[in-house]
C-alpha positions, 0 to 999 in steps of 0.5 A: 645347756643341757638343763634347758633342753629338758622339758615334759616328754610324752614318751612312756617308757616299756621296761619289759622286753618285747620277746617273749621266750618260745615256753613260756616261764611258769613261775614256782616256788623255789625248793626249799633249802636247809639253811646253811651253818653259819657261825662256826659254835663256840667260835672254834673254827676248823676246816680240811683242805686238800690239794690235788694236781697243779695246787688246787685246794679242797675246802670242807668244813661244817659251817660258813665261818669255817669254811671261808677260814679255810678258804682264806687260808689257802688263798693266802698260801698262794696270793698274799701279797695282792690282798694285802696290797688291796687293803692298802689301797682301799684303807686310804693308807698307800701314800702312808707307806709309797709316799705321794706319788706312783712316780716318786718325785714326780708329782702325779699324786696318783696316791694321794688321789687314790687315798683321798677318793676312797675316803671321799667314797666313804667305803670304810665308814659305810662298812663300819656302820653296815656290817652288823646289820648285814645277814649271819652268813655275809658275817660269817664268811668275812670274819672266816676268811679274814681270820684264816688270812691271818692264821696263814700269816701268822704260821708263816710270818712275814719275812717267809711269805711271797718275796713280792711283799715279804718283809713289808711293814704293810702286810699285817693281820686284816679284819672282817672290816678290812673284808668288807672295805675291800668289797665295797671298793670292788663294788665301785670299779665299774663306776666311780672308781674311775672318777677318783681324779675328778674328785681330787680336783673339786672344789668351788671356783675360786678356791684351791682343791689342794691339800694342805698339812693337816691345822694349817689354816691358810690351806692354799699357802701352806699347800705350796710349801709342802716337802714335795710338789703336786701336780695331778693330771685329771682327764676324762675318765675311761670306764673300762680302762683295762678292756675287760672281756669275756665269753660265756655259753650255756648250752641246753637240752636242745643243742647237746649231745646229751640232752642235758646242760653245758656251760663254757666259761671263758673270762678275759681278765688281767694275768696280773694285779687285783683282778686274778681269778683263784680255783677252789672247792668248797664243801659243806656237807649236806649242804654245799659242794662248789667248785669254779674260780673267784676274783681275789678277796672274795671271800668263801664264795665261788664267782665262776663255777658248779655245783651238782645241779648249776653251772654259771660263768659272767661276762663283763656288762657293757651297761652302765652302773652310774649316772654323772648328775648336772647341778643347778646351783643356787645363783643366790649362794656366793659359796657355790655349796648349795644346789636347787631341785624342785625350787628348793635349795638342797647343801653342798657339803664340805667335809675334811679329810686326812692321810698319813704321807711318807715324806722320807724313810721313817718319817709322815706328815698329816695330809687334809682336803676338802672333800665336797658332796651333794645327796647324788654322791661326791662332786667331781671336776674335770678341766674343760668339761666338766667345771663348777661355777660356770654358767651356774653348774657343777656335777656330782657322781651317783653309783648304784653300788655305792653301800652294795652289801648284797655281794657275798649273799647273792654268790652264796645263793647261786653256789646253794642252788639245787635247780634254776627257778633256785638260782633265778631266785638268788636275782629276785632276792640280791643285786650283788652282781656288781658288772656282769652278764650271767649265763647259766644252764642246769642239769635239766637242760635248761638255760638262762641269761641275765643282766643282773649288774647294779644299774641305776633305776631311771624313772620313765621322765629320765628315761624319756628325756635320755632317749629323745632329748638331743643333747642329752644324746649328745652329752653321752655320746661325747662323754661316754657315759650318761650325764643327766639334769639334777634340777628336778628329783624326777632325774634322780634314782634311788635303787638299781633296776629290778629284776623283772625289768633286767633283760633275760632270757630263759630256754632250752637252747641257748645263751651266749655273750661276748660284751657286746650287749645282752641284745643277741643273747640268743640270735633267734629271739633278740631282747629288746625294750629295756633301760638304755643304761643296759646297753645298745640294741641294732649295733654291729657286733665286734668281730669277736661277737660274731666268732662267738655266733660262727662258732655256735653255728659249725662248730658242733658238726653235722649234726648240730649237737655239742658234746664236750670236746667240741666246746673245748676245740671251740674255744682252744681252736683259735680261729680268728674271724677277719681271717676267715672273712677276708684273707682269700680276697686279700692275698688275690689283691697283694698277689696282683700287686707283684712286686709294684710298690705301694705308697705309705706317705711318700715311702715305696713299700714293695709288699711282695715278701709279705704277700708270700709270707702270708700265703703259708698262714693257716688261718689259725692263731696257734704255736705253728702258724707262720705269719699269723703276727703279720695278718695280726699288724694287718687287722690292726690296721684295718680296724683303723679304716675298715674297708668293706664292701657292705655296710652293716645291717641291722636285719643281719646283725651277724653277717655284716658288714663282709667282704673286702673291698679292693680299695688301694687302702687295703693294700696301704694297710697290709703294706703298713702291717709290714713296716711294723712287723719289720720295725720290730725285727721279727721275720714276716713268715715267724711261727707264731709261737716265736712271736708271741709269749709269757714272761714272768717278772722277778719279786723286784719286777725284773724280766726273767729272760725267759719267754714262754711261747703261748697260742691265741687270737686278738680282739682286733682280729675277732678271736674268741681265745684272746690275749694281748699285751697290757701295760696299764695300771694293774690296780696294785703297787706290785713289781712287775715290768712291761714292754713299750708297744708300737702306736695302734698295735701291741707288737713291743721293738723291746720285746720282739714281739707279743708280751702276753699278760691279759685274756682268757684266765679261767677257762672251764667246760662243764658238762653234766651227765647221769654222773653228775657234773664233768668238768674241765678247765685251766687257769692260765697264768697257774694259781700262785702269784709267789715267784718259784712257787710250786704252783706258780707257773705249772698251767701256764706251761700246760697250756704253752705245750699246746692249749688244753684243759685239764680235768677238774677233781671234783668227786671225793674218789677223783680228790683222792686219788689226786691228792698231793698235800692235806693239813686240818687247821683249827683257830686258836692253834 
């Protein structure tokens, strides 16, 4: 259907932005920088680390390789067991040790489907044929980073390491090859690593995708006579599954008290899992002095963070990183493994793959499948959507990440730059910001934003045809994701979008981003006329994208100048846009009401205790809010329906939709809010702190009992600190426990409330002066994963006494005097 809708199009698609900046950018050589030390001479690795307050470790060394070895090193000391659990997974060996299933037992396959799919990606092979020829530095810091892993393990071995994995037979020494095949697994979050199910489940009509013992030579009988059963549950996959987040400013010139540059990082990602940032500082003198916060495994660079001269955060993109490719198979091919593009026929290839399966203590099995693969990628299949065979279709997934070995390299040119037309150039030279919008200001009071994320360069028939073509606009609307015709190689990319054609904005006032596209980067100069794969343009803001607007616009006072402590109240404030817009309108509303019943499906609601409860909340999401978790259930509700009076306009993109209508929903809504606070035995006028809280599991994953009160606002109720409760996959085998949520809310019965494990993680305000840069920031759920380490819950209980932000050390006199620990380790010791 889709095929026979594309035709020729006379569309010619602009790929520049039709904004153009008030000052126009002068392009200029970038200063030239010494290159830095790579390998570390002879081989003989050494690095000082020094920790100040809350664990926080002090890198320095004289070359790449060295200082990643102590970086690695010190990130051992604290999050081993993540790591290790990740080279696991991306190794293909999880079911070697966990057996076939997440559930044992029960059939899911889920490890079979995540070892056969990485293998299907190729991850270990392409690093295996990639790493030789990848630049000394990319070298150097995987081999150091890799090696101080070890070096940690070694000293401590692993019976004494993190309880949460001691004693394991998985943990063991990594290579820069493990390094590398973790990266490039990483690289495919944000696309193909959604389709792993969809792989496991391709195979031509008429034959079986399931695996087999591995010499078995009748594969679908031999399949049914295996020790346990398999029964995978492939679905549409959802590409932002966890609902990554996050916000992030640069503030410049034009909008700081100072006149120099400021930047507010603000990540929601995961308290939990593989996606946790980790703070550190990394020295090399005369040439490196970087401090911020990385996601695990990175290693050596500094993914959020500062240097003298820069300061950068990220955002997650909402723009797309892959393309679902539509085949024509060959009618001619009884196999169904060969397609057609461009009137010739083009392979289907079938490769064999094997894993080692855990069937009882002790004792493994060879698993094989066939995997299938087209020059797009690996075919995928998901029942009743995507099928090969019928209709002479099939479809096969293309990642511009795929072989993504520019990851380390374009960190490292950000942390190196000395001025922005340097960190621009770190976007001319990498694509190695895998899914993420970039906001950065400098010393200077300049600013500037990019979607730099790995996205698949259209040709401008692609382009034309994907955004004029009905179905096609149909097709993606209903996946999700774009899905295009594979028939002729004009729908095809080879490299991902460059950067003169990636939106971006340069300035001296301000950039921002909450998720909702790169198009209101900056309200007064919106970006338009680039790839659709980037994102919408003219779409309603999230309500958290409009806090992000409100609070650039009255939270910096009278004279519309931001000094540092009102960014940090800007974003600890805990304001919440619903309430600000709705909660007088609704408290007349409930107020008329009186003690009148309102109907929820057949069942008198008397609203009236609501209605005082809510009367007493400050409009905040704080410790003492009281009834701050009841107008929450409202928003929840709400968001279901919402009730406004007017509509959304383009033209005032940040304004509207607004005001409540008074409509009997509203109050149906509110009453609904009520019967779930209620349901979950939680008082309606409870102070928030009492609602809402931390727990931390035990090693076996175990609740501790102990609840943490914790601040902070809800996407659903448009706050810009946000935390909610998730209970899906964290992307690791770790124990951890949950609470079961309530349908359309994340209020648990079990838990009597909120169970925080989510949101904002590495917060940071970076402010540069005469002095060089000022920083503070906090890590909320603190820096050790390892349970009663000393550092593992030291910030979380920062920041549940009242949300703030702790100074970060970075002069040599600011380390020092805050120094808690220091060790010098040297390889071969």
């Amino acid at each position: 259907m889709l095929l026979s809708a594309c035709g020729n199009g006379d569309f010619t698609y602009n790929s520049q932005s039709s904004f153009e900046p008030p000052t126009p950018e002068v392009p200029q050589p970038p200063m030239p920088v010494d290159v830095v030390p790579a390998f570390a001479p002879e081989g003989q690795l050494s690095a000082n680390i020094r920790w100040t307050d809350f664990g926080v470790p002090h890198v320095k060394a004289d070359n790449l390789e060295s200082l990643a070895y102590g970086v690695g090193y010190a990130f051992a000391r604290d999050n081993i067991c993540i790591l290790a659990d990740q080279i696991l997974k991306y190794n293909s060996e999880r079911a070697k040790y966990y057996g076939p299933d997440m559930v044992p037992g029960s059939g899911d396959s889920e490890h079979l489907i995540s070892d056969f799919g990485f293998l299907t990606l190729d991850i270990r092979n392409i690093a295996q044929n990639s790493i030789r020829g990848m630049s000394t530095n990319s070298q150097a810091m995987l081999s150091g980073y890799a090696q101080g892993y070890n070096k940690y393990l070694a000293d401590t071995g692993v019976e004494n390491i993190d309880p949460a994995c001691a004693g394991q037979p998985w943990v063991q020494p990594i290579s820069d090859l493990d390094m590398l095949t973790y990266s490039l697994g990483i690289a495919h979050l944000p696309g193909a690593a959604n389709f792993l199910g969809a792989m496991f489940a391709a195979a031509p009509q008429g034959e079986s995708f399931l695996p087999f013992p591995k010499g078995s030579k009748a594969a679908k009988a031999a399949a049914e006579e295996l020790p346990f059963k398999i029964n995978p549950k492939v679905t549409m996959p959802e590409i932002n599954e966890q609902e990554l987040g996050s916000n992030g400013w640069g503030l410049g010139k034009d909008r700081t008290a100072n006149g120099k540059g400021m930047v507010l990082a603000n990540p929601h990602f995961p308290h939990t899992g593989n996606l946790r940032f980790w703070q550190f500082h990394s020295t090399i003198p005369g040439y490196m002095n970087v401090m911020g916060g990385s996601l695990m495994g990175v290693p050596g660079v500094v993914n959020i963070g500062f240097n003298e001269n820069v300061a950068w955060t990220h955002t997650f993109s909402t723009a797309e990183h892959f393309v679902l490719y539509q085949l024509t198979l060959n009618d001619g091919d009884p196999s169904q493994l060969s397609q057609v593009v461009d009137g010739v026929n083009r392979p289907i290839t079938r490769r064999e793959l094997v894993i080692d399966v855990a069937v009882a203590p002790g004792q493994t099995i060879q698993l094989a499948k066939n995997s299938y693969a087209t020059h797009q990628g690996p075919m995928v299949v998901v029942p009743g959507a995507f099928e090969w065979g019928p209709d002479g279709d099939a479809y096969a997934i293309k990642d511009a990440n795929t072989a993504n070995l520019d990851i380390v390299d374009h960190w490292l040119a950000m942390n190196l730059a000395t001025n922005m037309d340097e960190f621009k150039q770190a976007f001319r030279d990498h694509d190695g910001v895998i899914f993420n919008n970039t906001m950065a200001a400098d010393r200077e009071g300049n600013v500037f934003y990019i979607d730099d994320s790995t996205v698949p360069f259209l040709t401008d028939t692609a382009i034309t045809e994907l955004t004029t073509n009905p179905l096609l606009i149909g097709a993606k609307q209903q996946a999700g994701f774009t899905v295009l015709p594979a028939f002729i190689s004009a729908f095809d990319f080879d490299r991902p979008v460059p950067y003169e054609q990636a939106p971006k904005y340069s300035g001296t006032d301000y950039v921002q981003n909450s998720n909702d596209s790169f198009w209101l980067t900056n309200a007064q100069a919106p970006i338009t006329g680039v790839s659709p794969l980037y994102g919408q343009v003219d779409n309603q803001q999230s309500l958290r994208s409009r806090m992000a607007h409100k609070l650039l616009a009255d939270a910096a006072g009278s004279d519309g100048l931001f000094t540092p402590e009102e960014v940090e109240q800007a974003l600890l404030g805990n304001r919440n846009y619903l309430g600000e817009a709705v909660l007088s309108d609704l408290l007349t509303m409930c107020q008329n009401q009186g003690n009148t019943p309102v109907n929820v499906d057949g069942q008198n609601i008397d609203i009236s205790a609501g209605c005082s409860a809510l009367a007493q909340w400050d409009g905040t999401m704080n410790l003492n809010s009281s009834a701050g978790h009841l107008f929450r259930e409202f928003a929840f509700q709400f968001n279901l329906a919402p009730q406004w009076q007017n509509d959304f306009d383009p033209a005032n993109p940040i304004t509207t939709p607004n005001t409540l209508a008074a409509t009997p929903e509203v109050l149906t809504q509110f009453a609904r809010a009520i019967m779930t606070v209620e349901s979950a035995g939680v008082a309606l006028d409870e102070v928030l702190g009492t609602v809402q809280f931390v727990e931390r599991s035990t090693p076996d994953g175990q609740a501790t009992g102990v609840k943490i009160p914790w601040a902070g606002a809800h996407n659903i109720e448009g706050g810009f600190n946000v935390f909610r409760a998730a209970t899906s996959n964290n992307g690791t085998l770790l124990p951890r426990h949950t609470y079961p949520t309530l349908p359309n809310t994340m209020m648990s019965v079990e838990g009597e409330g909120y169970h925080i494990n989510y949101g904002s993680s590495w917060m940071t305000v970076v402010n540069f002066t005469d002095e060089g840069p000022v920083a503070r920031g906090l890590l909320s759920y603190s820096q050790s994963h390892a349970f009663g380490a000393d550092h593992n819950l030291d910030q979380t209980m920062l920041y549940s006494q009242q949300p703030q932000l702790r100074p970060l050390r970075f002069t040599e006199e600011d380390i020092e005097n805050n120094k808690i620990g220091e060790i010098t380790i040297t390889s071969g010791e």
